[in-house]
C-alpha positions as CSV (number, residue, x, y, z in Angstrom):
1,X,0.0,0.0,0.0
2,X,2.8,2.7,1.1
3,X,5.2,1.4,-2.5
4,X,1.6,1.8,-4.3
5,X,1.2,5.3,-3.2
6,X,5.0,6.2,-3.8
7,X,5.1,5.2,-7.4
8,X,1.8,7.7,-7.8
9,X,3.8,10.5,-6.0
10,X,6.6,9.7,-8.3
11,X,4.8,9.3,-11.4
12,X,2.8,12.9,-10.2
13,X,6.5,14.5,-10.1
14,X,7.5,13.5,-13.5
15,X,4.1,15.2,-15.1
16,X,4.6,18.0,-13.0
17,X,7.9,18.3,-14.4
18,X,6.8,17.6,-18.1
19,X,4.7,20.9,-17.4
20,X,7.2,23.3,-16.3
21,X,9.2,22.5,-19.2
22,X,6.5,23.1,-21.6
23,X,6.3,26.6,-20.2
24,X,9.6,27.2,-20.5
25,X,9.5,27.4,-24.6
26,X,10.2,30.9,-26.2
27,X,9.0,32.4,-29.5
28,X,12.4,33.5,-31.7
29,X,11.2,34.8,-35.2
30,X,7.9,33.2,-35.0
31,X,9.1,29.3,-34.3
32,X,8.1,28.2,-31.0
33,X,12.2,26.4,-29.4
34,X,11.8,23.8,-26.8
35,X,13.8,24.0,-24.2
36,X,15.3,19.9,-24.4
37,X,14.6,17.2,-26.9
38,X,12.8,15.6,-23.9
39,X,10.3,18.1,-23.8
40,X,10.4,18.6,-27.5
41,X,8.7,14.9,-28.0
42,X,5.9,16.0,-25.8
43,X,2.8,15.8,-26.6
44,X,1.5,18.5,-24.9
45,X,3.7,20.9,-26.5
46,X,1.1,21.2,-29.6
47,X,-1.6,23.1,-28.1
48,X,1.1,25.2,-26.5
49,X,2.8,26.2,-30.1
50,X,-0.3,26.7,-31.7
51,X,-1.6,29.1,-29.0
52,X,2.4,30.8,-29.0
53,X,2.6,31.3,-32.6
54,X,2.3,35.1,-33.9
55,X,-0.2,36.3,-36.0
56,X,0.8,38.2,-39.4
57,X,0.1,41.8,-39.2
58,X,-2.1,42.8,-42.3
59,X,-0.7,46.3,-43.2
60,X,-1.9,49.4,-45.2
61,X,-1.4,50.4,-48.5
62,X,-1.6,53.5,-50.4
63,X,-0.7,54.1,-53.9
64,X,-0.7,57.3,-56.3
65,X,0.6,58.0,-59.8
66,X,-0.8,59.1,-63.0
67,X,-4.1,58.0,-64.9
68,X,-2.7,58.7,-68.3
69,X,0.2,58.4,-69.7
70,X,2.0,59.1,-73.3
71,X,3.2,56.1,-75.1
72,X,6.9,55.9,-74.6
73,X,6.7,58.1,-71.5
74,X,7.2,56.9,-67.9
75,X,5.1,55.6,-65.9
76,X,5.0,57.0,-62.0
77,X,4.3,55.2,-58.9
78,X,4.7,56.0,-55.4
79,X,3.4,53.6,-52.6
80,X,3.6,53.9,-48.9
81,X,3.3,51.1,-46.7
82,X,1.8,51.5,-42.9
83,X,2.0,48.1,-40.3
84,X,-1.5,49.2,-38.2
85,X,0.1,48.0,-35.2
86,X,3.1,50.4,-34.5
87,X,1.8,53.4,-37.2
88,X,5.5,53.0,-38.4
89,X,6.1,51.8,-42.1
90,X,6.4,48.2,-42.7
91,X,9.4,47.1,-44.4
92,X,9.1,44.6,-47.2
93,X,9.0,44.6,-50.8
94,X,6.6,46.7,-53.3
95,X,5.8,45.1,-56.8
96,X,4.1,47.3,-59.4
97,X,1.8,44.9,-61.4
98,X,0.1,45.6,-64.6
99,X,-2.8,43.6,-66.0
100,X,-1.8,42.7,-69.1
101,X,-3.1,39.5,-71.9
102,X,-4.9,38.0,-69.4
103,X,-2.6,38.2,-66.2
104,X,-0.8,40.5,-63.7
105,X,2.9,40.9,-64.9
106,X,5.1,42.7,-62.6
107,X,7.1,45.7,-64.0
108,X,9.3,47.0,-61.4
109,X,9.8,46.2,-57.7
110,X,11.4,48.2,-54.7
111,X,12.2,47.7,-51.0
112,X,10.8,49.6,-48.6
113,X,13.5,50.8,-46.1
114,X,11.7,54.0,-45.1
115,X,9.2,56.7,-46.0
116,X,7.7,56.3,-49.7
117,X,9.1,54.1,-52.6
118,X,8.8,55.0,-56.5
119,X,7.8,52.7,-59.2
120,X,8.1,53.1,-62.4
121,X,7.3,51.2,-65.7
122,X,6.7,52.2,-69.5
123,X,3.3,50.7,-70.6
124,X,2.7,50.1,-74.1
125,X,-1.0,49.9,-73.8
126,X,-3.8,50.9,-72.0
127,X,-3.7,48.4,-68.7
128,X,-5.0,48.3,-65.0
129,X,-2.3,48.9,-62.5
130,X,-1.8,47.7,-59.1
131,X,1.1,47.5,-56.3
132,X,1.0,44.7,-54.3
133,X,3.0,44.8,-50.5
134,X,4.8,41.3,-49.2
135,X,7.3,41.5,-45.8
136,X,8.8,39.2,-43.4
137,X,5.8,38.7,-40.8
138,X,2.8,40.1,-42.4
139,X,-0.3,39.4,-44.5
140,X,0.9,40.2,-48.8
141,X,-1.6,42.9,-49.5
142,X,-2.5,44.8,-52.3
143,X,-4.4,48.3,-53.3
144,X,-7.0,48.2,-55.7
145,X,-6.4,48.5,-59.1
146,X,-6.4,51.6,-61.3
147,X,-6.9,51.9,-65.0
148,X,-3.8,53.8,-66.9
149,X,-4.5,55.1,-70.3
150,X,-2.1,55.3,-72.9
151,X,-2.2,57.8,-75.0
152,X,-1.2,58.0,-78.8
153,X,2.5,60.2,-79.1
154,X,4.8,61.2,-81.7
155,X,7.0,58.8,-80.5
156,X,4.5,55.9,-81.0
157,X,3.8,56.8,-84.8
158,X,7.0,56.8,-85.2
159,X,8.2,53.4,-84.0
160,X,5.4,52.0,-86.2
161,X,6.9,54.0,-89.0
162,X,10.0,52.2,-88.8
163,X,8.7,49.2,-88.8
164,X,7.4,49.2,-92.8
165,X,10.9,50.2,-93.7
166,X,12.2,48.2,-96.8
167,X,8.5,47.8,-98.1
168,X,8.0,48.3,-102.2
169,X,5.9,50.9,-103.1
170,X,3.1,50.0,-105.1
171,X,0.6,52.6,-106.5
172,X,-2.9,52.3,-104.7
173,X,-1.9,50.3,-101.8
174,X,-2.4,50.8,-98.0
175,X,-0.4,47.6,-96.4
176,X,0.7,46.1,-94.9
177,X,3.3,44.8,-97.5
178,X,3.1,47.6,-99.7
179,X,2.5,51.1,-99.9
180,X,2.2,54.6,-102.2
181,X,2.5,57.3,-100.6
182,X,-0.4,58.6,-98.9
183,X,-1.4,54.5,-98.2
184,X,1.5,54.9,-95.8
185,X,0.6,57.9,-93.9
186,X,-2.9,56.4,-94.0
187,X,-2.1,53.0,-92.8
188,X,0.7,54.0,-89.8
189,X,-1.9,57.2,-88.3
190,X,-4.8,54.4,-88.6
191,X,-2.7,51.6,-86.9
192,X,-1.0,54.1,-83.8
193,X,-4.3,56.5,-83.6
194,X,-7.1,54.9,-84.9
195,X,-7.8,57.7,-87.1
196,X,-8.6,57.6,-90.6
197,X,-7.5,59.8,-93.1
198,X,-8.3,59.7,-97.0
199,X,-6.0,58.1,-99.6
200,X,-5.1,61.0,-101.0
201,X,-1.8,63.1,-100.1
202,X,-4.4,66.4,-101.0
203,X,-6.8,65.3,-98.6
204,X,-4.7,64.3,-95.9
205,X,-3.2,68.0,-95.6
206,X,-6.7,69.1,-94.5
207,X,-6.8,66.9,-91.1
208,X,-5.5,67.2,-87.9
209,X,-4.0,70.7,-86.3
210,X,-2.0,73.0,-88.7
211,X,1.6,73.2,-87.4
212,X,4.2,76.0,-88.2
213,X,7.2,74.2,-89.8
214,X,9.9,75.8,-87.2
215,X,7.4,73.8,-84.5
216,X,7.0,70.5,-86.2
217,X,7.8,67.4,-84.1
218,X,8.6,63.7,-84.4
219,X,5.4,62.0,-86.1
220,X,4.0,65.1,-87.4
221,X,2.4,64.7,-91.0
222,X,4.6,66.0,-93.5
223,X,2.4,67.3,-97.1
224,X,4.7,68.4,-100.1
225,X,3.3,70.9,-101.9
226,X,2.9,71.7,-105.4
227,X,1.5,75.3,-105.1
228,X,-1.5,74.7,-102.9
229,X,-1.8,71.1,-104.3
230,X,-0.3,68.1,-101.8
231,X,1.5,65.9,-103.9
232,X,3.4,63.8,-101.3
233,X,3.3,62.6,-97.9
234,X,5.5,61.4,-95.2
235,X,5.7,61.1,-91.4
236,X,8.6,63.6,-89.5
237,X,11.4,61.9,-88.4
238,X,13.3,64.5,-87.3
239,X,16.5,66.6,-88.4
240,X,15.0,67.2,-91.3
241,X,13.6,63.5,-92.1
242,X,11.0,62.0,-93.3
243,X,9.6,58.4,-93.3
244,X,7.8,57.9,-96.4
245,X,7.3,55.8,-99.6
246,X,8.6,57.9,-102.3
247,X,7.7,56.4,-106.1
248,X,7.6,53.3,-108.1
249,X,10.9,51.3,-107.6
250,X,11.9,53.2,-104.4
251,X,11.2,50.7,-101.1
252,X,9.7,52.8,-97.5
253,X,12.8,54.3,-95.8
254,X,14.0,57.7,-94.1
255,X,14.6,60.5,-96.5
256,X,16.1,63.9,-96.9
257,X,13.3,66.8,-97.0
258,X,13.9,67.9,-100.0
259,X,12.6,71.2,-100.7
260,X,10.7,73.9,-98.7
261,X,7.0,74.0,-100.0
262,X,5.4,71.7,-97.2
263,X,2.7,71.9,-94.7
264,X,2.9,69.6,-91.2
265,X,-0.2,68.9,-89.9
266,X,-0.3,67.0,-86.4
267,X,-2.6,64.5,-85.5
268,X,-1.1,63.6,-82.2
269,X,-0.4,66.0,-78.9
């Protein structure tokens, strides 16, 4: 009777041991450490671990730049990043994401150290735009998306200029393979602005905004003239070039300007 109720106090000892070890563990970067192998194995370490671990913080987000953009220009944005819990900034990394053929594509990432970060990416087309927040020890969190418009630029008409260079001219045609000289201008202002002009060089000198020739810019539309007549035309290149296709024989490519009775007309800011 007496052994019986030693090996209870003994056995009594042990869990009471078992216990105090399992109140001993400490939380280092979010694992819960035993404090011996022994007490490791336990058992009833697992509702202790799960009631030890810490929660991920879900932070703020904020995110600013511009709604529209011109093609070829830069895209601007600046995100700030807020953990709720000590009103500091939360450290981590900021993607800018743009929603594009069906899925979000990161364009630039930065590390938040301190204060704001910048962003930048140069969008092609018209996309929505988000920046998404990911850091050691919270939630990844996002800002709602925001649609950025791309605008039409000098720039753009002419990078689709350049593209046709080497094509045969061929009276009549509008492209893609072949071109005269107004189914050039007609073809590249349809395909980089969606407007359409006539297929007539004559015509063509009536649209868009009259330009004074000492202000004429990259992807302007150039209209030779013979007298009031337009004869030719051809898409500004600058330093005095022009992108056109010139007669029969002669292939698209960047040309001299070659005399002084012209008109530019823009059809792009």
């Amino acid at each position: 009777m007496h052994e019986h109720s030693s090996s209870r106090r003994r056995r009594a000892s042990i869990g009471t041991g078992t216990v105090a070890l399992s109140l001993g563990l400490c939380l280092c970067a979010g694992q819960l450490i035993a404090a011996s192998p022994a007490a490791a194995a336990t058992p009833a370490v697992t509702p202790v671990a799960a009631a030890a671990a810490a929660p991920k913080v879900t932070p703020s987000i904020w995110a600013s730049g511009a709604r529209t953009v011109k093609w070829g220009s830069t895209l601007k944005v600046t995100a700030k990043v807020i953990d709720p819990t000590t009103k500091k900034v939360a450290k981590g990394t900021v993607r800018l994401q743009g929603y594009t053929n069906g899925a979000w594509r990161t364009w630039d990432t930065a590390t938040v150290r301190n204060g704001v970060v910048s962003l930048t990416a140069k969008p092609t087309t018209t996309a929505w735009v988000r920046t998404v927040f990911t850091g050691s020890g919270y939630n990844q969190r996002g800002t709602g998306r925001f649609k950025v418009t791309v605008k039409a630029s000098g720039a753009k008409v002419l990078a689709e200029a350049k593209k046709h260079k080497g094509a045969l001219y061929k009276y009549g045609a509008s492209g893609p393979k072949r071109f005269d000289c107004s189914g050039y201008t007609k073809y590249v202002y349809k395909k980089t602005t969606g407007k359409n002009l006539p297929h007539k060089a004559n015509s063509q000198q009536k649209h868009g905004k009259a330009v004074a020739k000492s202000k004429k810019q990259v992807g302007d539309l150039i209209v030779f003239r013979n007298g009031s007549y337009g004869y030719h035309a051809g898409i500004y290149a600058g330093n005095g070039y022009i992108y056109d296709s010139p007669r029969t024989g002669a292939r698209v490519g960047k040309h001299k300007i070659w005399n002084n009775n012209y008109v530019v007309r823009r059809l792009v800011a």
